[in-house]
Residue, then its C-alpha position, 0 to 999 in steps of 0.5 A: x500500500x502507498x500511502x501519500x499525506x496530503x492536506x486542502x485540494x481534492x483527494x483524486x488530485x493527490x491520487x493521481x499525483x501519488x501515480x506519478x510517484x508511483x512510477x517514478x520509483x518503477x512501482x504501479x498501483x494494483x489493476x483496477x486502482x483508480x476506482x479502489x483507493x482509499x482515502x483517510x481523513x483526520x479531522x472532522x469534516x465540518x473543522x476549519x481550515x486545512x484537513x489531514x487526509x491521506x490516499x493510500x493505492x494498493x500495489x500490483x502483485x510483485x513489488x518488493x514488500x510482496x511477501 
């Protein structure tokens, strides 16, 4: 699972951004990620200012911690 905290802009912005990080580090999410990840928030939806959330995307099958 990659997980990627983030704060303020939309959750399928920071998926697509871990994406990239992804495959900068020659890792890919698992088949059907796009619409599988999970997004974890903090603080309690009505809070004020910046929010903790974070987006986690399972791996595809063969990374290195596939044990």
């Amino acid at each position: 699972m990659a997980v990627w905290l983030r704060t303020g802009i939309p959750h399928r912005y920071w998926a697509r951004e871990l994406e990239k990080k992804l495959a900068a580090d020659g890792l890919s999410g698992a088949p059907g990620h796009e619409n599988n990840y999970v997004v974890a928030q903090y603080d309690a939806i009505f809070s004020v200012g910046d929010r903790r959330n974070e987006v986690w995307i399972p791996l595809a099958p063969g990374h290195p911690w596939d044990n």
